[in-house]
Every structure is written in structure tokens, then in C-alpha cells.
Biopython code that builds the backbone (N, CA, C, O; Angstrom):
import numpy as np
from Bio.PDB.StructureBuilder import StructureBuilder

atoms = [
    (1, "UNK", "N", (-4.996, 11.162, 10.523)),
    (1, "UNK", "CA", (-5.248, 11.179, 9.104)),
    (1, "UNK", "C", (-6.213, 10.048, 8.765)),
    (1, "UNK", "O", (-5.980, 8.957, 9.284)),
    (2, "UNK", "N", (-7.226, 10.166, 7.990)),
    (2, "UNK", "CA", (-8.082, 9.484, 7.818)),
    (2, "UNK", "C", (-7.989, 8.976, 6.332)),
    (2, "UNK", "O", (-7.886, 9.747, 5.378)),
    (3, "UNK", "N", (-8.055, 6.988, 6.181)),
    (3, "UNK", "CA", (-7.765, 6.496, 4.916)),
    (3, "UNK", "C", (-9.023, 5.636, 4.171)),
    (3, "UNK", "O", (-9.540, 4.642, 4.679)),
    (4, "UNK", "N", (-9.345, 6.118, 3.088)),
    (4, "UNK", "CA", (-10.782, 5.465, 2.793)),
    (4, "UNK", "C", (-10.384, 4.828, 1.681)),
    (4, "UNK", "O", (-9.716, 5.227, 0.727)),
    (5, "UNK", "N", (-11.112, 3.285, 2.036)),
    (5, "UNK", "CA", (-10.783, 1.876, 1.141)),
    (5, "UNK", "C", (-11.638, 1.352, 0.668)),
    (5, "UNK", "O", (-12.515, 0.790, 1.323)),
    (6, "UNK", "N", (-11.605, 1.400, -0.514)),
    (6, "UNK", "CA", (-12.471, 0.746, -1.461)),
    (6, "UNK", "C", (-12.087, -0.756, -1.548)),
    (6, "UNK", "O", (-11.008, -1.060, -1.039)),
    (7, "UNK", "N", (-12.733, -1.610, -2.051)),
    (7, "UNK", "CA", (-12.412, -3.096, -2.169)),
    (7, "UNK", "C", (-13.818, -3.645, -3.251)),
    (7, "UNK", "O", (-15.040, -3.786, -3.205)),
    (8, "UNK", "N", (-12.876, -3.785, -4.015)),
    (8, "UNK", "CA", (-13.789, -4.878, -5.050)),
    (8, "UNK", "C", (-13.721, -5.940, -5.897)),
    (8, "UNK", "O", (-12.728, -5.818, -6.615)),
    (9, "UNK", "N", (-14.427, -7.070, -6.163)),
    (9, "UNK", "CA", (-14.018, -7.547, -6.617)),
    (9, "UNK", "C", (-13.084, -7.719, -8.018)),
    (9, "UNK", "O", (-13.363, -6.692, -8.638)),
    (10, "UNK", "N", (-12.466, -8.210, -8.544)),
    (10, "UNK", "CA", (-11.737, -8.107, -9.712)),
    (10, "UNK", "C", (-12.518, -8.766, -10.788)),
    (10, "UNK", "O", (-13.225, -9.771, -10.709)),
    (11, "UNK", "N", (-12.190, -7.818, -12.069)),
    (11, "UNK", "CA", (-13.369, -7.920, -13.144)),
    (11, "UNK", "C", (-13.162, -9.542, -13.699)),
    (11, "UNK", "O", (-11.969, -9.716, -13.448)),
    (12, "UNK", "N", (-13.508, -10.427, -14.123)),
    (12, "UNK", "CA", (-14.197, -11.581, -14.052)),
    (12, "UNK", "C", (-14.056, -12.601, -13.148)),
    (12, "UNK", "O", (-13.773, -13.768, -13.421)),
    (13, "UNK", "N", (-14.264, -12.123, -12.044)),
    (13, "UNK", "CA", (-14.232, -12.948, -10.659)),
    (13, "UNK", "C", (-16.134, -12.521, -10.666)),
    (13, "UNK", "O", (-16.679, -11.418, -10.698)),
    (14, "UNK", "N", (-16.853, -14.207, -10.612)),
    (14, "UNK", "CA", (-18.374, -14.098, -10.061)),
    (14, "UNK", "C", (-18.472, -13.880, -8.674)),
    (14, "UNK", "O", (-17.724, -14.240, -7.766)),
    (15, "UNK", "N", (-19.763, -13.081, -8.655)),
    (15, "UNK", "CA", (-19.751, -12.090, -7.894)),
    (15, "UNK", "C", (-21.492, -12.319, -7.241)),
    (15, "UNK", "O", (-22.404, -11.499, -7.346)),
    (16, "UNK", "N", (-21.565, -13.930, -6.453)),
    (16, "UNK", "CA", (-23.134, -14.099, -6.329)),
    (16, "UNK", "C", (-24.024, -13.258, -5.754)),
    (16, "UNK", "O", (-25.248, -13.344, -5.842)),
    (17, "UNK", "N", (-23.131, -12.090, -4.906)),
    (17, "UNK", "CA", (-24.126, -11.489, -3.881)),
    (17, "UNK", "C", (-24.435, -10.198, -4.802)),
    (17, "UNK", "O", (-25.400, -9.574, -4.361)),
    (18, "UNK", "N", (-23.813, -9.580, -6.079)),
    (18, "UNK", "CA", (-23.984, -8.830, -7.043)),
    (18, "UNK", "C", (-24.829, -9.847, -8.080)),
    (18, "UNK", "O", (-24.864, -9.564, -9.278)),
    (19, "UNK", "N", (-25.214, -10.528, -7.787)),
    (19, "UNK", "CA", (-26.425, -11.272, -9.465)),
    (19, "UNK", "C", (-27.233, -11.122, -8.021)),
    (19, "UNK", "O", (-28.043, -10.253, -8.347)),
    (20, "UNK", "N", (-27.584, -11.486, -6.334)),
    (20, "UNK", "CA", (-28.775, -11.468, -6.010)),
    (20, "UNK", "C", (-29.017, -10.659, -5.799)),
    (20, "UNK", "O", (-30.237, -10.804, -5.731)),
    (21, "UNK", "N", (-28.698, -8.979, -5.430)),
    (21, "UNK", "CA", (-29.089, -7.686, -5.336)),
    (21, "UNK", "C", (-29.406, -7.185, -7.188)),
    (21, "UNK", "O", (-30.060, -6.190, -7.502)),
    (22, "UNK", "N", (-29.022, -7.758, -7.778)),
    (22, "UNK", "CA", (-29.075, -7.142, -9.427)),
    (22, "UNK", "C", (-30.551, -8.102, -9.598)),
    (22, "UNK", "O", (-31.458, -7.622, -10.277)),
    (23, "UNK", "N", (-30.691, -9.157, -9.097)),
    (23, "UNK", "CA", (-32.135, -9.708, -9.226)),
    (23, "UNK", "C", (-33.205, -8.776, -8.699)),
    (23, "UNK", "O", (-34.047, -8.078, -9.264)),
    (24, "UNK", "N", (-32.776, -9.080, -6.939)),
    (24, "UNK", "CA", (-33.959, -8.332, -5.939)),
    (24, "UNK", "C", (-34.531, -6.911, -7.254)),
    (24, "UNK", "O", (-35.587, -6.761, -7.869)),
    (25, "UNK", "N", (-33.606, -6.340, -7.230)),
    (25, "UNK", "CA", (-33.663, -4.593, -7.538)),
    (25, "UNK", "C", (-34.605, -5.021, -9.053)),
    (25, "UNK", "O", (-35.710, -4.520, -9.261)),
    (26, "UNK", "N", (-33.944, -6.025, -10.031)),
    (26, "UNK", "CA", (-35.337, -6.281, -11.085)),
    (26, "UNK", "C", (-36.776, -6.977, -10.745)),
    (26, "UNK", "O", (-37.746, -6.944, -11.502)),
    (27, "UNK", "N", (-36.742, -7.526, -9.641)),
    (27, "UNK", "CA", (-38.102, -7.787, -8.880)),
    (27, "UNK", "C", (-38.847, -6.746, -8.071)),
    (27, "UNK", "O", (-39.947, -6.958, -7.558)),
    (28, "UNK", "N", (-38.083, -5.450, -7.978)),
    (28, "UNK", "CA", (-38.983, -4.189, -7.477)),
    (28, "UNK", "C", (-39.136, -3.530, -8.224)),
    (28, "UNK", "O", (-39.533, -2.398, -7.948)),
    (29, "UNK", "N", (-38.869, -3.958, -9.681)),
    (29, "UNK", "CA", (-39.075, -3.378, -11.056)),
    (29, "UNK", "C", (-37.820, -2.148, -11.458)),
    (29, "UNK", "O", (-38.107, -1.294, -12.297)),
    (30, "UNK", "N", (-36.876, -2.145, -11.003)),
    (30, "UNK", "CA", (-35.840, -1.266, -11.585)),
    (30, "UNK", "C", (-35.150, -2.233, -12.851)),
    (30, "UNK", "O", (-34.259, -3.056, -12.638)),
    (31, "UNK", "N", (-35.576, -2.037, -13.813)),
    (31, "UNK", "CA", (-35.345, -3.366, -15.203)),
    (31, "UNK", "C", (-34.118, -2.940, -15.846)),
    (31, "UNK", "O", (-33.291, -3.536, -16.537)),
    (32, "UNK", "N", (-34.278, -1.119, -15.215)),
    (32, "UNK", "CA", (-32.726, -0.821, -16.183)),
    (32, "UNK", "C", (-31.144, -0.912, -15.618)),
    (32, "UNK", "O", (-30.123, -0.281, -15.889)),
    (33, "UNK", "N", (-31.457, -2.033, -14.681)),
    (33, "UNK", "CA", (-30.275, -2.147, -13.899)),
    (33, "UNK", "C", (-29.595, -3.410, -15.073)),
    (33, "UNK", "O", (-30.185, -4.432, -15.423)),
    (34, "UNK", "N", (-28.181, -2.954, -15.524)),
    (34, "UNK", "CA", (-27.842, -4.434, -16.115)),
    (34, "UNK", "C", (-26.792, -5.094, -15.254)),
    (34, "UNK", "O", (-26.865, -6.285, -15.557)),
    (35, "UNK", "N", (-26.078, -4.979, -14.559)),
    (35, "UNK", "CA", (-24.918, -5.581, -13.655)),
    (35, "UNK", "C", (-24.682, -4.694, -12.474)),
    (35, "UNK", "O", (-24.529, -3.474, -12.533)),
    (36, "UNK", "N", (-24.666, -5.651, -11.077)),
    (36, "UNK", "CA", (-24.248, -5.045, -9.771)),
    (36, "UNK", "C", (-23.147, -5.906, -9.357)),
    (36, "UNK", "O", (-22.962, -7.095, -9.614)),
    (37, "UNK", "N", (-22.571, -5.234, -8.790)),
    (37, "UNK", "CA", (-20.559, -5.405, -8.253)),
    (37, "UNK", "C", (-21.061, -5.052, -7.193)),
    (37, "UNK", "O", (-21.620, -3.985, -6.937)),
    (38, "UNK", "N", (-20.826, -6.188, -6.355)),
    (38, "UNK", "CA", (-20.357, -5.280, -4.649)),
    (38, "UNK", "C", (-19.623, -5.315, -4.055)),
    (38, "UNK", "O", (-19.111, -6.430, -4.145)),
    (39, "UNK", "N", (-19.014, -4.572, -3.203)),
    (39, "UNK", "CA", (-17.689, -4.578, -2.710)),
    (39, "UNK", "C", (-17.768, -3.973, -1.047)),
    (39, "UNK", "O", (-18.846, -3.964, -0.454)),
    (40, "UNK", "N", (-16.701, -3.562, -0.508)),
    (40, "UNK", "CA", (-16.260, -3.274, 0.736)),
    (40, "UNK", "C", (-15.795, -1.732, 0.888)),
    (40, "UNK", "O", (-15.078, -1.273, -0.001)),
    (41, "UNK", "N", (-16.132, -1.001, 1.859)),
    (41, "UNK", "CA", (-15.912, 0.224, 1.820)),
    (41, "UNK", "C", (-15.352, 0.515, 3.375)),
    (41, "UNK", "O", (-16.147, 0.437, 4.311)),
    (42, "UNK", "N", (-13.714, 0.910, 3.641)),
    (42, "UNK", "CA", (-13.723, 0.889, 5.212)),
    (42, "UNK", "C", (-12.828, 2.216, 5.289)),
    (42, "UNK", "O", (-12.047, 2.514, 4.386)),
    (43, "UNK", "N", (-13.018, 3.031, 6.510)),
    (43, "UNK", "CA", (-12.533, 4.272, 6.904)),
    (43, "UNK", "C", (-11.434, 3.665, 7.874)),
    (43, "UNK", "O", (-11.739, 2.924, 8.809)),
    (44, "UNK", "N", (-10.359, 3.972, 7.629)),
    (44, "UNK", "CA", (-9.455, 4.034, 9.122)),
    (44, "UNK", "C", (-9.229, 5.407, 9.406)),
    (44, "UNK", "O", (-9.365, 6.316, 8.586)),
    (45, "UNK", "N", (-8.859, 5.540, 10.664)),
    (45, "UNK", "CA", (-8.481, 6.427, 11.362)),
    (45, "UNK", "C", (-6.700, 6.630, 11.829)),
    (45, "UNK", "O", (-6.301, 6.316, 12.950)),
    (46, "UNK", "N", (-5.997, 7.071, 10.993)),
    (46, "UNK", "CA", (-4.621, 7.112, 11.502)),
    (46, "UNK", "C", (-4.019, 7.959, 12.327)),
    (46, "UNK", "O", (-4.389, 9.092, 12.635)),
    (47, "UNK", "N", (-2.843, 7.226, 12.764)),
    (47, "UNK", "CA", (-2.280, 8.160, 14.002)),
    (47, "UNK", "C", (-0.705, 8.141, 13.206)),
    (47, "UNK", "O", (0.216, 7.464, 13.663)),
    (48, "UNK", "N", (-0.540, 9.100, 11.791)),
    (48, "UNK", "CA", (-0.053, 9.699, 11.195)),
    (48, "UNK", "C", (0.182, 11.035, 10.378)),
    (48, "UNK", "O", (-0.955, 11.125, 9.913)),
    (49, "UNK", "N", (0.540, 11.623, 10.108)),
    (49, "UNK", "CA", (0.472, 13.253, 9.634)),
    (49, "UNK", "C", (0.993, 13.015, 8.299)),
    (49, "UNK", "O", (0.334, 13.735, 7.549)),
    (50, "UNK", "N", (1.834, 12.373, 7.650)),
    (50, "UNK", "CA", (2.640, 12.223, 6.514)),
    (50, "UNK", "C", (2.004, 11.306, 5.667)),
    (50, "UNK", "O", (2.332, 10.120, 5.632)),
    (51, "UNK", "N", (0.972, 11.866, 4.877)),
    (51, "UNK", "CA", (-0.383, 11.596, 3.509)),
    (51, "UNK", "C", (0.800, 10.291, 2.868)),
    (51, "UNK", "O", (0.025, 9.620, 2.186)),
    (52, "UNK", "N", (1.906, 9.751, 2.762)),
    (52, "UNK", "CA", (2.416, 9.531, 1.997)),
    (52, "UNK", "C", (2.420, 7.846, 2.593)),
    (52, "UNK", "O", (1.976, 6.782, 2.162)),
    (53, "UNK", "N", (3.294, 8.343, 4.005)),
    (53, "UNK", "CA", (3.372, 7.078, 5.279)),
    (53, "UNK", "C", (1.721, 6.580, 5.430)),
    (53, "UNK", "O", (1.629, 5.383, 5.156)),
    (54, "UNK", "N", (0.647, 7.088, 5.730)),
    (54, "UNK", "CA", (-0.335, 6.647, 5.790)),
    (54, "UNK", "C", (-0.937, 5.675, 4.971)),
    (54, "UNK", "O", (-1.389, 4.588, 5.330)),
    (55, "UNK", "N", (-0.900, 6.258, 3.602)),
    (55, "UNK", "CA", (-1.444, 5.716, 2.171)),
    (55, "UNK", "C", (-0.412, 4.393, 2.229)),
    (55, "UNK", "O", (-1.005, 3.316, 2.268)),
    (56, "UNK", "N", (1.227, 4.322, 2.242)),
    (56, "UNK", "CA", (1.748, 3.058, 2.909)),
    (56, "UNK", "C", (1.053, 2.754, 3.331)),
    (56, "UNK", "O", (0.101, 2.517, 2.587)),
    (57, "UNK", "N", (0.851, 2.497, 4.698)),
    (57, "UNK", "CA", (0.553, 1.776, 5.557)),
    (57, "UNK", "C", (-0.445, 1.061, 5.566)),
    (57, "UNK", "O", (-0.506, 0.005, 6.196)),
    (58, "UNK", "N", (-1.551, 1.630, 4.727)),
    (58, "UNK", "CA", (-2.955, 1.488, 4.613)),
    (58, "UNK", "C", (-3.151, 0.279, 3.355)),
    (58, "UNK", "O", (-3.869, -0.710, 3.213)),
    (59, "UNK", "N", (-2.237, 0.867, 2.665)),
    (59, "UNK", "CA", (-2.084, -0.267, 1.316)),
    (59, "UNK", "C", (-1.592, -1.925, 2.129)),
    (59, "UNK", "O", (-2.064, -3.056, 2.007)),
    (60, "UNK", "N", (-0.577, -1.435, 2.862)),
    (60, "UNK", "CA", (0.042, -2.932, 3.624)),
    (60, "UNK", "C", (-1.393, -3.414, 4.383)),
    (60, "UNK", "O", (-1.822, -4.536, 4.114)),
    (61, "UNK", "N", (-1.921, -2.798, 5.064)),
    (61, "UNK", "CA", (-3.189, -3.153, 5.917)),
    (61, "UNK", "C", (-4.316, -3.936, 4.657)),
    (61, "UNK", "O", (-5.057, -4.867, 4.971)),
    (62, "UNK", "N", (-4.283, -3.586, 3.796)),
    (62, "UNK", "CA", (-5.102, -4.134, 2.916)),
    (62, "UNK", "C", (-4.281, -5.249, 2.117)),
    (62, "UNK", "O", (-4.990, -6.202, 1.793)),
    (63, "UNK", "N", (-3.041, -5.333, 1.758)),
    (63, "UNK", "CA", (-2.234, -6.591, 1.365)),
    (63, "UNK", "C", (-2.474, -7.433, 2.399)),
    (63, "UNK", "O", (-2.820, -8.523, 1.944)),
    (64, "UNK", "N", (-2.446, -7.424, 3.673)),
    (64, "UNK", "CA", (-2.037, -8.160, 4.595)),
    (64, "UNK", "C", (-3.240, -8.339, 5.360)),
    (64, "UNK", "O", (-3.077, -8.881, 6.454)),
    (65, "UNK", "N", (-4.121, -8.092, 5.121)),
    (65, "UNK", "CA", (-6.123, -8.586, 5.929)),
    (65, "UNK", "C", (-6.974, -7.883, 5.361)),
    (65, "UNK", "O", (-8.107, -8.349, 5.247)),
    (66, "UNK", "N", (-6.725, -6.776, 4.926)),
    (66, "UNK", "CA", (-8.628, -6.298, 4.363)),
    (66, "UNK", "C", (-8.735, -6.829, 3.313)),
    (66, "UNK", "O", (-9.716, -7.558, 3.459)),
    (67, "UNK", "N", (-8.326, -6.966, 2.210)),
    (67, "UNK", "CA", (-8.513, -7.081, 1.055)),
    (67, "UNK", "C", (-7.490, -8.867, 0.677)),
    (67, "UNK", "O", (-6.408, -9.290, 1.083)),
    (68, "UNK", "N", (-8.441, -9.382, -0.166)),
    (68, "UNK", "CA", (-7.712, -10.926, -0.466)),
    (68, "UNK", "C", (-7.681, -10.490, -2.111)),
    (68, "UNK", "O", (-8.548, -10.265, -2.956)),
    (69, "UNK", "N", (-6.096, -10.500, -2.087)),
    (69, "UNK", "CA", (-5.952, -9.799, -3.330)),
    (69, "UNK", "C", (-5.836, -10.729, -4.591)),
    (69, "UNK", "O", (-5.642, -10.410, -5.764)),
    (70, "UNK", "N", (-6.041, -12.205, -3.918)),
    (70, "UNK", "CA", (-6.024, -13.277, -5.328)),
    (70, "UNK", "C", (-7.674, -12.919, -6.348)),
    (70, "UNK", "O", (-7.895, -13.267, -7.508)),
    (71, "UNK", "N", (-8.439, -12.270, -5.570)),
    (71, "UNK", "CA", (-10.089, -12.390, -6.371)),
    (71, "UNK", "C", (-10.408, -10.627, -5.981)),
    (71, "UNK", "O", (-11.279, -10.223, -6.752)),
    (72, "UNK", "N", (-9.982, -9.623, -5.105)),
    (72, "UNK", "CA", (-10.044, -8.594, -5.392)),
    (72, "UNK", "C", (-9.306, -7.512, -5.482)),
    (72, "UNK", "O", (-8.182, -7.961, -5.259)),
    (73, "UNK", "N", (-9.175, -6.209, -5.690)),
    (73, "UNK", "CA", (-8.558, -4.919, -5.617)),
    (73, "UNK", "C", (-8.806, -3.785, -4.887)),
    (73, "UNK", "O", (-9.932, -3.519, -4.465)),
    (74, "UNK", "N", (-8.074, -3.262, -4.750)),
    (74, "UNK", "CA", (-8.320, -1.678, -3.726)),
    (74, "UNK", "C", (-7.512, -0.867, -3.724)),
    (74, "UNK", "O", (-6.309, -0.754, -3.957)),
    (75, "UNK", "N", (-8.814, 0.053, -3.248)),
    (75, "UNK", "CA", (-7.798, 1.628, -3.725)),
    (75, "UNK", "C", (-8.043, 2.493, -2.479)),
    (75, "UNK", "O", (-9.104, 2.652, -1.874)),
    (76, "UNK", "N", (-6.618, 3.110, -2.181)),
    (76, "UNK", "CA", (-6.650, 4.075, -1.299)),
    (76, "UNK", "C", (-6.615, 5.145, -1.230)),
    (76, "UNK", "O", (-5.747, 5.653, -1.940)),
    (77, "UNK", "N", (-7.412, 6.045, -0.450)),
    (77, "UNK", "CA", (-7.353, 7.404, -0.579)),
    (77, "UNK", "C", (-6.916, 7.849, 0.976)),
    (77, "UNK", "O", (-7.341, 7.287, 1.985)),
    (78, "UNK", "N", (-6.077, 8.857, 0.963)),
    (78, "UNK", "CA", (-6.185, 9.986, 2.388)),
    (78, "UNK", "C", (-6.358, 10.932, 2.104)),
    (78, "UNK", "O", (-6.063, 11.482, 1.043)),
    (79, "UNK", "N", (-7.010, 11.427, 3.222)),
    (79, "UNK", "CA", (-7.351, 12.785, 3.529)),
    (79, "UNK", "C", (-6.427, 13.403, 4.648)),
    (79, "UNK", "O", (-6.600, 14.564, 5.019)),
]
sb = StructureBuilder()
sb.init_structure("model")
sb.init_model(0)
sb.init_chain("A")
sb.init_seg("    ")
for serial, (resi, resn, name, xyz) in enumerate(atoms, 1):
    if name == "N":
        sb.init_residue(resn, " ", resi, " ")
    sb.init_atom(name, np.array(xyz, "f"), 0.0, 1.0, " ", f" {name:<3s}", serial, name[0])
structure = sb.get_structure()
């Protein structure tokens, strides 16, 4: 079963590497950009069948190392 994780930062946590891609992108002239967020995007691969146990597990995997949940959030999906 495969679990896809979003990770981002939490809304007023600064976010320097989102002001220098929101710069770059107005220095190649895209002006109508007003704010970039960036975040983390990771696929696991589980060796589970039960959508329910997975999405567990996956959430603990992200409490416990992907995600530092004092400055961001995440969301899980399975497939």
C-alpha cells in the first residue's frame, strides 16, 4: 500500500527558502506571484493491506522523523 505525505510548514512559521524562490520567480519576471510555501513531499511504500493500519502507521512515521511538528504539519493519504 502506498502512503503520500505532504509536509508543510505551519501558517506563520517564516519560511526563507519560500521568500528566495518567491524572489528568484519575480526576477524571471513572474510579478504575479504573491507568496511561496515550500514544503516536503514523500511516497512510502507499505507492506500493509489495511488503508486504515497504514495511514496509522504513516502518521506515527511522520510524528516520530519526517515531519517536526513544533514548526510544521502533514497530511496523509493511501492508496
Amino acid at each position: 500500500m502506498k502512503a503520500k505525505i505532504h509536509i508543510t510548514l505551519k501558517s506563520g512559521v517564516l519560511d526563507p527558502q519560500g521568500k528566495a524562490i518567491e524572489g528568484a520567480l519575480h526576477n524571471m519576471g513572474f510579478r504575479g506571484v504573491k507568496e511561496v510555501r515550500q514544503g516536503k513531499y514523500i511516497e512510502l511504500d507499505l507492506a500493509e493491506s489495511d488503508a486504515t493500519k497504514a495511514k496509522e502507521a504513516a502518521q506515527k512515521m511522520c510524528e516520530g522523523l519526517l515531519a517536526n511538528t513544533v514548526v510544521e504539519r502533514f497530511k496523509v493519504e493511501v492508496e
